[in-house]
C-alpha positions as CSV (number, residue, x, y, z in Angstrom):
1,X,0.0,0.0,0.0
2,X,2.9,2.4,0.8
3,X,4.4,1.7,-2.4
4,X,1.3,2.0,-4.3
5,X,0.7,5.6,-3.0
6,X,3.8,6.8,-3.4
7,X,3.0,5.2,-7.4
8,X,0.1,6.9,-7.2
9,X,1.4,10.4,-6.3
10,X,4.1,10.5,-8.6
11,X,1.8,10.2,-11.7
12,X,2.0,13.1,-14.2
13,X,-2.3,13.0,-13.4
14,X,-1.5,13.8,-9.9
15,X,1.0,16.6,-10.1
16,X,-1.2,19.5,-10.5
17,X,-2.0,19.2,-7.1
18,X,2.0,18.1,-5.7
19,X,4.1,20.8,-4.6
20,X,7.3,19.3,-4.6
21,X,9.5,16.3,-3.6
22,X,7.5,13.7,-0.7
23,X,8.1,15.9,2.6
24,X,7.4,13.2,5.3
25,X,10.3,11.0,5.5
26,X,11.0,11.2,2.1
27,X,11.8,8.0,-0.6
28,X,15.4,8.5,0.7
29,X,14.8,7.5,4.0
30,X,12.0,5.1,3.7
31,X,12.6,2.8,0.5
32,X,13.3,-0.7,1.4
33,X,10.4,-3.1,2.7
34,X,12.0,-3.3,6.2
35,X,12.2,0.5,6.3
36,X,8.4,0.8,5.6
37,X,7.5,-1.5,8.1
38,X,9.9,0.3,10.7
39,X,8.7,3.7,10.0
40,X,4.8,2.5,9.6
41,X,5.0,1.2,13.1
42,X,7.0,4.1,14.8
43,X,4.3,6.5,12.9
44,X,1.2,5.1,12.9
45,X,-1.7,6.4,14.7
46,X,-4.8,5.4,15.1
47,X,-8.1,7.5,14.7
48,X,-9.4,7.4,18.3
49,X,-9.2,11.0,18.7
50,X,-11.9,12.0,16.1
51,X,-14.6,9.0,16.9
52,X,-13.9,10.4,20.5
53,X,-14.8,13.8,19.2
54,X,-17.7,12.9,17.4
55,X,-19.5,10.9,20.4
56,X,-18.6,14.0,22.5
57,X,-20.4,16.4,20.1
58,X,-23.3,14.1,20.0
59,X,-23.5,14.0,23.8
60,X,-23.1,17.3,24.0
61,X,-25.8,18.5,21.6
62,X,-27.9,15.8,23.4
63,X,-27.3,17.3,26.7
64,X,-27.9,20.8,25.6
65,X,-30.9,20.0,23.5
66,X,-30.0,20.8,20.2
């Protein structure tokens, strides 16, 4: 998948909307399959944060009656 985006990105369809060379990490630094799998499991975060918002909103506006 990481290598597919990074396919996907490069395409001359998808530069219109690229500014530059990949910023996070860079193909430099992350190319071989055991550097992907290093850097996707010291970066990756989960989306917790947003479901959590959500609910809260939903409580919230439950609470307050709206």
């Amino acid at each position: 998948m990481y290598r597919r985006m990074r396919e996907m990105w490069a395409t001359s369809a998808m530069q219109i909307v690229v500014v530059g060379d990949e910023w996070y990490q860079g193909t430099d630094a992350v190319a071989t399959d055991e550097e992907i799998h290093a850097h996707i499991k010291k970066s990756l975060k989960t989306v917790w944060h947003a479901a959590y918002m959500v609910a809260e909103k939903i409580a919230a506006d439950i609470i307050n009656g709206e």
